[in-house]
C-alpha positions, 0 to 999 in steps of 0.5 A: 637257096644256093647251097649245092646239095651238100649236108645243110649246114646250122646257117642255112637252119638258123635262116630257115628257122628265123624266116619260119620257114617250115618246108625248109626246117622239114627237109633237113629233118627228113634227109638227116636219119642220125638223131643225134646228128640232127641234134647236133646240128639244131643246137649248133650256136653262131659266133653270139651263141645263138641256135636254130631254137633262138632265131625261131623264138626270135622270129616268132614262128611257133610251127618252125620252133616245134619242128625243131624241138622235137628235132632235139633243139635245147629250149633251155641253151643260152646265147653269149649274153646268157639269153635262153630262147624264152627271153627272145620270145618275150622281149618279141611278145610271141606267145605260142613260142613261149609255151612251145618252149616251156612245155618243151622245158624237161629239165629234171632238177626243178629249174625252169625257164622262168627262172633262167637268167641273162647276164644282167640277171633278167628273166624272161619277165623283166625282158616282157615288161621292158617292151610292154608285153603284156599279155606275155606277163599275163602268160608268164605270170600265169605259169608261175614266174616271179613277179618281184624276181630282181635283176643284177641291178635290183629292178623288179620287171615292175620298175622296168615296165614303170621306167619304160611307161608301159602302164598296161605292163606294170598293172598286171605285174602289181596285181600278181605281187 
């Protein structure tokens, strides 16, 4: 892919992260022997703070993210916007990003994922209910977000899934609250 055998750099996972390339995302594992490098260069953020982890949550590849949280990726860094790599996941109705990313969630101090806000004050439900994915909800709800967390703004993903007219979005979020 046109680099000259150097170090790979965090773009070249990024692209390889986004496109799930798994065969791409393994070679740079394998040929970095410092964990904590690798790490290092899993976490690296773009100019809108997105890491390797955003691009794979984004793109939908459960097997290319996996790869790269055990790699050391923080499922829990935030992008410019304060989007973790859950909300890009919902709003995109991967399913199998999403639980990878919550399962991969350690965080010590009994904050979650679900709880973790942009700067508008979404959580990854409101982002789930404004695109309609509903089996996204069904999953975050089930693993116990908040139905009627408000945003910044005070919308419920309730009224976002109402505004947007996703019907089969808004009657899972009322049965749950």
């Amino acid at each position: 892919s046109g680099h000259s055998g150097g170090p790979p750099s965090a773009g070249s996972l990024s692209e390889a992260a986004a496109n799930g390339d798994v065969a791409a995302i393994t070679a740079v594992v394998a040929s970095n022997k410092d964990p904590a490098a690798l790490a290092r260069l899993v976490n690296a953020a773009d100019g809108d703070g997105w890491t390797s982890v955003h691009f794979a949550s984004y793109g939908g590849s459960a097997p290319a993210l996996s790869l790269l949280l055990a790699a050391g990726g923080d499922p829990s860094k935030q992008d410019k916007g304060g989007r973790a790599p859950l909300s890009l996941a919902a709003l995109r109705g991967h399913l199998a990003c999403a639980a990878a990313l919550l399962k991969a969630d350690k965080r010590a101090n009994g904050m979650s994922l679900l709880d973790a806000r942009d700067a508008h004050g979404m959580q990854a439900t409101h982002k789930a209910a404004v695109a309609g994915q509903t089996q996204m909800l069904d999953l975050l709800l089930k693993l116990g977000a908040d139905p009627d967390a408000a945003a910044s703004d005070g919308s419920t993903p309730a009224h976002m899934a109402a505004y947007k007219g996703h019907v089969d979005a808004l009657r899972a979020l009322l049965v749950e609250s």
